[in-house]
Backbone as CSV, one residue per row, in Angstrom:
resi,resn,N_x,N_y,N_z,CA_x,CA_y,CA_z,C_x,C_y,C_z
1,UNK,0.844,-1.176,0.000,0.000,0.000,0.000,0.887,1.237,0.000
2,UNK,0.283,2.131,-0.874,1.186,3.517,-0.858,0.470,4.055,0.216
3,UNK,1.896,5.044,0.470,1.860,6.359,1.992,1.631,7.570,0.887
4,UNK,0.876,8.128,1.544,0.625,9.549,0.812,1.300,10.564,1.952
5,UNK,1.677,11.574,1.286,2.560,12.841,2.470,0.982,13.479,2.556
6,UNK,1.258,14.177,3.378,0.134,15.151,3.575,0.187,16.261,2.967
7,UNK,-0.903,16.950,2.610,-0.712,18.303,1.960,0.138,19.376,2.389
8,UNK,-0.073,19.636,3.368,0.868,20.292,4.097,2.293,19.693,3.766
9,UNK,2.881,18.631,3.814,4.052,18.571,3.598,4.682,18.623,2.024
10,UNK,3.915,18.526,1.504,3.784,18.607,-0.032,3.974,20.114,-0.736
11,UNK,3.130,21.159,0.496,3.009,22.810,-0.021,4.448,22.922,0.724
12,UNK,4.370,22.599,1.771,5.885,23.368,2.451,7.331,22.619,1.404
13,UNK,7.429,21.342,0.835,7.813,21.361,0.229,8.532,22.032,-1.336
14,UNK,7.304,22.288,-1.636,7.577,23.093,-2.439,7.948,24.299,-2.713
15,UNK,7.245,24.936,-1.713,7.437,26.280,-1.365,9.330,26.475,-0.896
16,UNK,9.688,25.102,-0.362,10.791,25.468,-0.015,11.976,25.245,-1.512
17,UNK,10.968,24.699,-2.739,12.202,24.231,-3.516,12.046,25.757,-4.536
18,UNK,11.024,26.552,-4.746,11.109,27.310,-5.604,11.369,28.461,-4.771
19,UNK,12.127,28.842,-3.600,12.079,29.869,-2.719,13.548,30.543,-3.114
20,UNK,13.279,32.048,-3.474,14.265,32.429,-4.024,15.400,32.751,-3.332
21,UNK,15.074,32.580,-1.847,16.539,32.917,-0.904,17.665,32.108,-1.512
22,UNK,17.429,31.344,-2.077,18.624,29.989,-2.422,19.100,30.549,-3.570
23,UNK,18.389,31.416,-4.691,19.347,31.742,-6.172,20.170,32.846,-5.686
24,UNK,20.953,32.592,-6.852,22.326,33.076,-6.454,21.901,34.350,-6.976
25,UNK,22.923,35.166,-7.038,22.859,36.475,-7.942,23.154,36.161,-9.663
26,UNK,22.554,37.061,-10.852,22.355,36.500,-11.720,24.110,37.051,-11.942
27,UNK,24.643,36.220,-12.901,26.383,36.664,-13.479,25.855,36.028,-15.212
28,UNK,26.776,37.641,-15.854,26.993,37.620,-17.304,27.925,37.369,-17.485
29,UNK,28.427,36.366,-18.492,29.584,36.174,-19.124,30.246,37.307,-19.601
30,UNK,31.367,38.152,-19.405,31.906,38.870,-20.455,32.029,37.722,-22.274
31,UNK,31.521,38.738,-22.953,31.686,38.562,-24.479,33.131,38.559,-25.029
32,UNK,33.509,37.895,-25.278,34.815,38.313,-25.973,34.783,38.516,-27.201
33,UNK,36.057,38.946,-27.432,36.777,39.590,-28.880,35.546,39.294,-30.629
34,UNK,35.995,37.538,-30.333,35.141,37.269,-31.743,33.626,36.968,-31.232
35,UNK,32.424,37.359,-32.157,30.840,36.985,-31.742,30.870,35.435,-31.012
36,UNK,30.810,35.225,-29.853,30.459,33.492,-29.621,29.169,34.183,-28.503
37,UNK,28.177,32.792,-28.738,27.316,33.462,-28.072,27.126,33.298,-26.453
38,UNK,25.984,34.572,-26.082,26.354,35.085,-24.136,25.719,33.771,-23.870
39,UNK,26.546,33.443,-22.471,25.802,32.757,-21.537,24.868,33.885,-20.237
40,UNK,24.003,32.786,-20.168,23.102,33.251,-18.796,23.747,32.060,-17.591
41,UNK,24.339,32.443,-16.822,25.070,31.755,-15.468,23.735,31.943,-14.480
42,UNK,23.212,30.729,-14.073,22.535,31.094,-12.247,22.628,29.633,-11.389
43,UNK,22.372,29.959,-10.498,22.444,29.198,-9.557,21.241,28.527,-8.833
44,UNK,20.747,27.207,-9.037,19.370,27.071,-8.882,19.277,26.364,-6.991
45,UNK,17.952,26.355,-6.548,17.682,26.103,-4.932,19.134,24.837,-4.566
46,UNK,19.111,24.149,-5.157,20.138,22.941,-4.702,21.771,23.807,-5.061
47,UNK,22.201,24.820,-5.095,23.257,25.344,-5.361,23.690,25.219,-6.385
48,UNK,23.361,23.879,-7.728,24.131,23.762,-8.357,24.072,25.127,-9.495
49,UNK,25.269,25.264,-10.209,25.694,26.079,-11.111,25.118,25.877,-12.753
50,UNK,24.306,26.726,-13.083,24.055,26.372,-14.634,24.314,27.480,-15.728
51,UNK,24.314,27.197,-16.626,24.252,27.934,-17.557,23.893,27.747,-19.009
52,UNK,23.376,28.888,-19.672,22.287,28.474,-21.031,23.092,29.607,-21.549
53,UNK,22.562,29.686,-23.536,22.393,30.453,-24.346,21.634,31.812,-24.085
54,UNK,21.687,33.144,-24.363,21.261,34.157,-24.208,20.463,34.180,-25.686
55,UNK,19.372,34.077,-26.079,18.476,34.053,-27.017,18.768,35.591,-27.837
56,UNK,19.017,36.164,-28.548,18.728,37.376,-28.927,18.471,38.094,-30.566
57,UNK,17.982,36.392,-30.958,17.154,36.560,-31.916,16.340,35.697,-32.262
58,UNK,15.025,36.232,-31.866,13.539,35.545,-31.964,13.306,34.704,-33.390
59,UNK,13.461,36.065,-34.700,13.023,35.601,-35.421,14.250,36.188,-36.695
60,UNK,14.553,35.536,-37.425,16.025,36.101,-38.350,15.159,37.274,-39.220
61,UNK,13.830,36.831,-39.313,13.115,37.760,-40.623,11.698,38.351,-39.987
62,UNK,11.984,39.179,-39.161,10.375,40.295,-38.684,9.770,40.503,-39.673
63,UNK,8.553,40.354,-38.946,7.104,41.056,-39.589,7.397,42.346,-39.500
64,UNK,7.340,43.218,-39.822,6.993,44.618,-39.993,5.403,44.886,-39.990
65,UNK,5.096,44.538,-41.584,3.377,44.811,-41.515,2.734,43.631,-41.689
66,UNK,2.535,43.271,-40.332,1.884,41.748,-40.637,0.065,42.179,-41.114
67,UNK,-0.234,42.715,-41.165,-1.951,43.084,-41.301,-2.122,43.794,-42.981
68,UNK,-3.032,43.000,-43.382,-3.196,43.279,-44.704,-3.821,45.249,-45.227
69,UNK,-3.507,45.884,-46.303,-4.180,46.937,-46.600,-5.729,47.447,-46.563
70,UNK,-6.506,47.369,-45.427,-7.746,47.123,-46.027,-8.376,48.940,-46.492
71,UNK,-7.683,48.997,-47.329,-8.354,49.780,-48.216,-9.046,49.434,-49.495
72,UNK,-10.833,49.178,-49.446,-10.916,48.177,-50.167,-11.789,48.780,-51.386
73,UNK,-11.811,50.087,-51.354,-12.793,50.655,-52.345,-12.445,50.859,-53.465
74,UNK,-11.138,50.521,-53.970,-10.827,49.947,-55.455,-10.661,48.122,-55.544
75,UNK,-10.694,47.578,-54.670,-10.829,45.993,-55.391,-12.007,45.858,-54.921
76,UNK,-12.669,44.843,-55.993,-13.656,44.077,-56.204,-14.064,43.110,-55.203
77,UNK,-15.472,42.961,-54.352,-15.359,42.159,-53.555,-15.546,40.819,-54.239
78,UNK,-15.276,40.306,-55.271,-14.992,39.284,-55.497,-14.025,38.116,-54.759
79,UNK,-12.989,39.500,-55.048,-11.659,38.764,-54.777,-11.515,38.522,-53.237
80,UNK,-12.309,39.463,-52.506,-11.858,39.051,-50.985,-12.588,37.975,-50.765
81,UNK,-13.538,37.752,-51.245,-14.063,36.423,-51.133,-13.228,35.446,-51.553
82,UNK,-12.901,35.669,-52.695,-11.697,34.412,-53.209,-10.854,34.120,-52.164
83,UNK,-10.368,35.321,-51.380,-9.430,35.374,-50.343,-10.030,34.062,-48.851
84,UNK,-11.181,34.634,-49.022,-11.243,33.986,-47.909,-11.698,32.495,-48.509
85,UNK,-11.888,32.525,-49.585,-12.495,30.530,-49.753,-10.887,30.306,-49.801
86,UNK,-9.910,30.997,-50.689,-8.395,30.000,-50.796,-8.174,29.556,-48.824
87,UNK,-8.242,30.763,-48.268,-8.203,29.996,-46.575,-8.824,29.511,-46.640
88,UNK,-10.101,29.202,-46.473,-10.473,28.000,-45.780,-10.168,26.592,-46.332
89,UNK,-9.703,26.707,-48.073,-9.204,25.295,-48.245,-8.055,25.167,-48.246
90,UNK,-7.062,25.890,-47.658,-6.007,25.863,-47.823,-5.001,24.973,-46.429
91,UNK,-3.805,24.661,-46.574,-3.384,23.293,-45.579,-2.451,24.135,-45.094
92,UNK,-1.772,23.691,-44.173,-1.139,23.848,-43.235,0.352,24.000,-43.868
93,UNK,0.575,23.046,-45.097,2.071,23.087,-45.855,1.823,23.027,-47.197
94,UNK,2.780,23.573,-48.049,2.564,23.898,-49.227,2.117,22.116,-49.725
95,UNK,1.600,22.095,-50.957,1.515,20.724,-51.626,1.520,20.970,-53.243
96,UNK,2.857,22.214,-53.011,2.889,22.985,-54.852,2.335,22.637,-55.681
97,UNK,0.714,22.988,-55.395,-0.140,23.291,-56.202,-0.919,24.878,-56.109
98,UNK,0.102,25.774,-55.993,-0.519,27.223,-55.040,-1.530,27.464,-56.377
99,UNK,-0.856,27.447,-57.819,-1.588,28.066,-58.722,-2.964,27.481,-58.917
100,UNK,-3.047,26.028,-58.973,-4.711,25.761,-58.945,-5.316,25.952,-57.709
101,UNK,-4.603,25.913,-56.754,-5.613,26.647,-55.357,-5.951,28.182,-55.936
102,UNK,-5.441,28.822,-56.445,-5.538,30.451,-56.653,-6.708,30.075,-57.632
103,UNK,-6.557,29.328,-58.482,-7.394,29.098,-60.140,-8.724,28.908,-59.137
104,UNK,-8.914,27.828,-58.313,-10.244,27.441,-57.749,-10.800,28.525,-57.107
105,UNK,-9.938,29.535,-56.036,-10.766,30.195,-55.223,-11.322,31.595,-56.336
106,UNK,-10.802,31.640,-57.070,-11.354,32.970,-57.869,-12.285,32.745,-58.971
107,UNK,-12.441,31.081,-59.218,-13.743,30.893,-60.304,-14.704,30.571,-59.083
108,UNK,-14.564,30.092,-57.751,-15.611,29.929,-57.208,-15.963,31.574,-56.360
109,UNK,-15.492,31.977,-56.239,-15.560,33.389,-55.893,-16.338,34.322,-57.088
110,UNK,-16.454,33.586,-57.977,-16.991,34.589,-59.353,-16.007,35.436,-60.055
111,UNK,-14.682,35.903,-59.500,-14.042,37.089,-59.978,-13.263,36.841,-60.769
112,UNK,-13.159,35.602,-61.832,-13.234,35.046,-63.201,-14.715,34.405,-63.802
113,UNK,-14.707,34.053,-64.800,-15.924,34.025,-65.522,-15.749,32.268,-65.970
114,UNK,-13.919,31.941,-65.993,-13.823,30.709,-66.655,-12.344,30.377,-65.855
115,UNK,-12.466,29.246,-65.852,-11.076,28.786,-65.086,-9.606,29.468,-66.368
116,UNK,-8.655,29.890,-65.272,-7.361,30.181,-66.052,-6.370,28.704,-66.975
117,UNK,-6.076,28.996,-68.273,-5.603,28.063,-68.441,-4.104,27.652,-68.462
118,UNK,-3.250,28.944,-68.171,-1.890,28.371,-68.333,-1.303,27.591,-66.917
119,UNK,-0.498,26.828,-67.255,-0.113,25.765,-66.412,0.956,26.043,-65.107
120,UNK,1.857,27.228,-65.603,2.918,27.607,-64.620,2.182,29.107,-63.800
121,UNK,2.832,29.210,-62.481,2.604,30.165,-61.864,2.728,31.482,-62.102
122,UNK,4.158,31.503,-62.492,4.906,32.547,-63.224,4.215,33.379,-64.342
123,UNK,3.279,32.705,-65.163,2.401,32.773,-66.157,0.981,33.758,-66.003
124,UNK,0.538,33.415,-64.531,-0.473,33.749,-64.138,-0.936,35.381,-64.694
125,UNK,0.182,36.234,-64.320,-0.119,37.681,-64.139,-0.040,38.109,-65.740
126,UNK,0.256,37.204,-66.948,0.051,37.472,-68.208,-1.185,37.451,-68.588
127,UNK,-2.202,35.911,-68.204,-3.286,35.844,-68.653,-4.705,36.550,-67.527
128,UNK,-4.326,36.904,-66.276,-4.751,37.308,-65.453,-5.008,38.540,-66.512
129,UNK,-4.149,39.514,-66.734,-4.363,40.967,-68.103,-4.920,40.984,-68.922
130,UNK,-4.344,39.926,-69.638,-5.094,39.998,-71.185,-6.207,39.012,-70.967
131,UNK,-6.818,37.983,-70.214,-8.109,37.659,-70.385,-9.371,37.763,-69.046
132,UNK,-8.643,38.598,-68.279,-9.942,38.756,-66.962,-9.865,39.910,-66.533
133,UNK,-9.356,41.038,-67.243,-9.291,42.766,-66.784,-8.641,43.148,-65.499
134,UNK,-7.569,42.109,-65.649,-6.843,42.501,-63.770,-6.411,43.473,-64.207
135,UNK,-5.772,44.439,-63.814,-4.727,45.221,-63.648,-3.693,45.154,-62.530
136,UNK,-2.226,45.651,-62.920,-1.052,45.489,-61.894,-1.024,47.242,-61.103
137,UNK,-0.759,46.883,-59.854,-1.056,47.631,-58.902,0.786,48.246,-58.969
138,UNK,0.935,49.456,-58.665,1.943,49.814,-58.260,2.633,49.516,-57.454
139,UNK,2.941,48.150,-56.568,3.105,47.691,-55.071,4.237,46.940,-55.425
140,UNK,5.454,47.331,-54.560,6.602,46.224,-54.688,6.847,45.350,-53.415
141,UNK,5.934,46.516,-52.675,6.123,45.527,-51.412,4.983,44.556,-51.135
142,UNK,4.827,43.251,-50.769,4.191,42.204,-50.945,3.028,42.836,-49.626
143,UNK,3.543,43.361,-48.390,2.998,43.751,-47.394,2.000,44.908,-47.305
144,UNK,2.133,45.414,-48.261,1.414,46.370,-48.734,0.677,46.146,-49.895
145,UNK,0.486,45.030,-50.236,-0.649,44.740,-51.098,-1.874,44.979,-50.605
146,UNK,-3.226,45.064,-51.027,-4.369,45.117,-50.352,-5.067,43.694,-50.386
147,UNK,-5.879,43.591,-49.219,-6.621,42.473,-49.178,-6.841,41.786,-50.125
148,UNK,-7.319,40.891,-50.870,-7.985,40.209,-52.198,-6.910,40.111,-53.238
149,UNK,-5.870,40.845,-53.781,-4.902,40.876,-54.209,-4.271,39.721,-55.172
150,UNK,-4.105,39.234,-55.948,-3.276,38.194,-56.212,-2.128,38.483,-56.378
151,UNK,-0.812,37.878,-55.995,0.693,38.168,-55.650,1.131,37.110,-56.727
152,UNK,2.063,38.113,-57.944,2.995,36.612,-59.150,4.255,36.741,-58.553
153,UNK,4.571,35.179,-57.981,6.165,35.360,-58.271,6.897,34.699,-59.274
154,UNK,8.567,35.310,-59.790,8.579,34.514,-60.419,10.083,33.739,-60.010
155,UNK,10.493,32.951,-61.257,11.351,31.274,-60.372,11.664,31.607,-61.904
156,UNK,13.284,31.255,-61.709,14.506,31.134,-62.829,14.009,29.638,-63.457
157,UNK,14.534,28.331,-62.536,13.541,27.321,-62.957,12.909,27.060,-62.566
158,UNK,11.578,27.172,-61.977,10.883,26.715,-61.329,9.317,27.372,-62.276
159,UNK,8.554,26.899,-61.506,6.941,26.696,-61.679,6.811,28.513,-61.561
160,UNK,7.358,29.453,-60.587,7.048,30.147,-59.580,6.165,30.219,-58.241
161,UNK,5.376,31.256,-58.278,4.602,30.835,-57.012,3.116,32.012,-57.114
162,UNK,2.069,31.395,-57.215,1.277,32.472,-56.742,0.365,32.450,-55.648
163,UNK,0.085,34.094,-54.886,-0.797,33.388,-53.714,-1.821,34.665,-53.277
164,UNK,-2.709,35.103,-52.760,-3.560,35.877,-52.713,-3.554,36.489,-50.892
165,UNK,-3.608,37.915,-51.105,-3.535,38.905,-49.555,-4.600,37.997,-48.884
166,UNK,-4.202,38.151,-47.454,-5.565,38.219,-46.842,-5.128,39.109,-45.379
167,UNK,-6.139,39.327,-44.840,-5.893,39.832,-44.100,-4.809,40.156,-42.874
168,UNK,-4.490,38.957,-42.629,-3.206,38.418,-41.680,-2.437,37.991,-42.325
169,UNK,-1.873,37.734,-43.299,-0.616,36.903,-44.141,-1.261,36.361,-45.741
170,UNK,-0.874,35.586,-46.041,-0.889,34.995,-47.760,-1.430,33.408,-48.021
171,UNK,-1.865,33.058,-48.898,-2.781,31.925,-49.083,-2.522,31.822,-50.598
172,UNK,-2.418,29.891,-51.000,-2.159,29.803,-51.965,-2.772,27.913,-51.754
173,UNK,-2.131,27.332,-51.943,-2.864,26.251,-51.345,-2.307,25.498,-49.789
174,UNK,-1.670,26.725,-49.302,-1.477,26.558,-47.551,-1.036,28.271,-46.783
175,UNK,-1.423,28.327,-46.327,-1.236,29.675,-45.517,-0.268,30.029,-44.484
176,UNK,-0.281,30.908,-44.678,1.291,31.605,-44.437,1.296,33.617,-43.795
177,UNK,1.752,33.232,-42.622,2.209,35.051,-42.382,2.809,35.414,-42.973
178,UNK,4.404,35.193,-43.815,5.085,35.732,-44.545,4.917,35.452,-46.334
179,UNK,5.209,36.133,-46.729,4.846,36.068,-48.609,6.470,35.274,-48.862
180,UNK,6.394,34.767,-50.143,7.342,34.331,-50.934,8.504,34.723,-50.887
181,UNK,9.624,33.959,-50.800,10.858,34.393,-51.111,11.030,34.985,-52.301
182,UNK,10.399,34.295,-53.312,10.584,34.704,-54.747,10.443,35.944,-54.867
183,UNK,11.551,36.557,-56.318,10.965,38.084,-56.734,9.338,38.173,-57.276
184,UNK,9.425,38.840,-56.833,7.604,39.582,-57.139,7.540,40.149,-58.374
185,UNK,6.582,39.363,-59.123,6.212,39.924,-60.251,5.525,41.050,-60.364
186,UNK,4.521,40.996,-59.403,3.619,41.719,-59.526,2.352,41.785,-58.670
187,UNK,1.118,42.849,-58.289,0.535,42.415,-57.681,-0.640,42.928,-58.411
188,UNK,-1.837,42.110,-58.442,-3.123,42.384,-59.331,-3.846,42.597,-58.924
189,UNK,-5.161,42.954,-59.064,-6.489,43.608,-58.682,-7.447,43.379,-60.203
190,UNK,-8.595,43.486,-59.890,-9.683,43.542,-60.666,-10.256,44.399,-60.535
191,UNK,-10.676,46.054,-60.817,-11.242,46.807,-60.280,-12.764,47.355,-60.632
């Protein structure tokens, strides 16, 4: 048969292991000469001596403007709709098919008339012009696109990539806070 401690010995326990009379004072490593990275030195309730990495970069590539343009009285609410059907079918990781996710959410959105037919991504922002009245927006920065938006990138060899604003980050056939590495072709609207 198990002994159980009593509560009481269980709180005073504890109380005595996280009790800060026992940490030491905190000590910084001096940095030396070449970048190696800081330690954090402390001293935990049992005396012993530890030490970790000094974290001092969260993220290599900040958001700046994580929130989409919603200035929406030149695009078409078509497209924010498109915006929001590509989220909701969109996955968690790419499955490079961004361009027929883009193709689906904007014929079911209405803001094409007929599915797009060219095959590469890169392609998109040609026939997007000459056969569905997009026009290219003055925007180089991806973050400053407006809501509904479709974003071309393009790829030396590759497919490229296309993917549509939304409000919080980018959608293509998986969603994403940050836009494409790729250079930016361009960014479109239907107005």
């Amino acid at each position: 048969m198990h002994k159980l401690l009593p509560i009481s010995a269980l709180v005073v326990a504890a109380c005595a292991a996280l009790s800060p009379v026992n940490v030491s004072a905190l000590v910084m490593s001096p940095s030396p000469a070449k970048p190696a990275p800081q330690k954090f030195t402390f001293h935990d309730a049992s005396g012993k001596s530890s030490a970790i990495e000094v974290i001092d970069k969260y993220q290599a590539k900040k958001i700046v403007r994580p929130f989409g343009n919603r200035n929406m009285a030149q695009i078409d609410p078509k497209l924010m709709r498109a915006a929001t059907i590509a989220e909701e079918r969109a996955h968690a990781h790419s499955r490079r098919q961004c361009w027929r996710a883009v193709k689906e959410a904007l014929v079911a959105a209405g803001a094409v008339d007929s599915r797009p037919k060219t095959p590469l991504a890169k392609e998109a922002a040609q026939e997007l012009v000459s056969s569905y009245g997009f026009i290219r927006l003055p925007v180089t920065d991806p973050y400053q696109a407006p809501i509904g938006s479709v974003l071309v990138y393009s790829a030396s060899r590759a497919a490229g990539h296309v993917e549509i604003r939304t409000a919080d980050g980018f959608v293509s056939d998986f969603r994403s806070k940050t836009p494409s590495r790729r250079p930016l072709l361009g960014v479109y609207v239907k107005s």
